[in-house]
C-alpha positions as CSV (number, residue, x, y, z in Angstrom):
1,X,-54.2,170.0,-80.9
2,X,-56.7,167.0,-80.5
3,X,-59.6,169.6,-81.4
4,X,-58.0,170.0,-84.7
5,X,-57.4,166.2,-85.6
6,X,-61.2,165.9,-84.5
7,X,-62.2,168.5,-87.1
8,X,-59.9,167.0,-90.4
9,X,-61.1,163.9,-89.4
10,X,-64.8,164.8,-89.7
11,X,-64.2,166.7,-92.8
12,X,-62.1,164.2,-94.3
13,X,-64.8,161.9,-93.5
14,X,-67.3,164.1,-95.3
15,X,-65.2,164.5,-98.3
16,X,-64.5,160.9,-98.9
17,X,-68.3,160.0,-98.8
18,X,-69.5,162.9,-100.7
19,X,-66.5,161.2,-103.5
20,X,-68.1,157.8,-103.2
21,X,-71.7,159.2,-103.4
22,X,-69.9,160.9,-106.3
23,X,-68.2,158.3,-108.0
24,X,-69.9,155.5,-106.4
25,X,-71.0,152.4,-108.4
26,X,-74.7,152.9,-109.3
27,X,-75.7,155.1,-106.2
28,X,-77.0,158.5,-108.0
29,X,-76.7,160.2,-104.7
30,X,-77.8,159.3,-101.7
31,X,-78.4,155.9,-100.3
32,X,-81.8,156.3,-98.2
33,X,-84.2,153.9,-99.3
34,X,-82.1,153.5,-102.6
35,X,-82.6,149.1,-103.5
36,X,-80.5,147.9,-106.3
37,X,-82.2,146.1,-108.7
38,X,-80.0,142.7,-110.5
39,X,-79.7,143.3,-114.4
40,X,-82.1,140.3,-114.7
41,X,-84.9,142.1,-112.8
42,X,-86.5,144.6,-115.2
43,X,-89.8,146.5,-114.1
44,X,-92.2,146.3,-116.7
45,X,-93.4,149.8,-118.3
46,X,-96.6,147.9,-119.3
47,X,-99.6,147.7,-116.8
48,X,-100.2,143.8,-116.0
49,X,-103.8,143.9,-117.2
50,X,-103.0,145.1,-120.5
51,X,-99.9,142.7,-121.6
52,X,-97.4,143.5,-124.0
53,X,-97.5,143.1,-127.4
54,X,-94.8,140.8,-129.2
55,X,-94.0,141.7,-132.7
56,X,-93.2,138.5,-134.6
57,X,-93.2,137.2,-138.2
58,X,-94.8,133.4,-139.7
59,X,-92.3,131.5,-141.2
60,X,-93.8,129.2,-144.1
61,X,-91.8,125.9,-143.9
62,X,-91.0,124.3,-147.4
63,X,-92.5,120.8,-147.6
């Protein structure tokens, strides 16, 4: 009897975390070594020895 709560307990445990690994917020997977970045930290595609180009237009003001 206590052998078998052991066992559903350890594969209800492994069910529920395979779910939130699953469904989880953000995790795709696993979570070894996985650090979340903030929305306001962005890795830059462009080396930072070559800069990154800014596409803008003059505007002529009317005197």
């Amino acid at each position: 009897m206590l052998f078998r709560f052991i066992l559903y307990s350890v594969v209800a445990w492994f069910v529920f975390r395979w779910l939130d690994g699953f469904f989880g917020p953000g995790n795709k997977g696993s979570r070894k070594g996985n650090a979340t970045r903030s929305r306001g930290e962005k890795k830059s595609r462009v080396r930072k020895d070559v800069g990154e180009y800014i596409d803008y237009e003059e505007v002529k003001e009317d005197k």
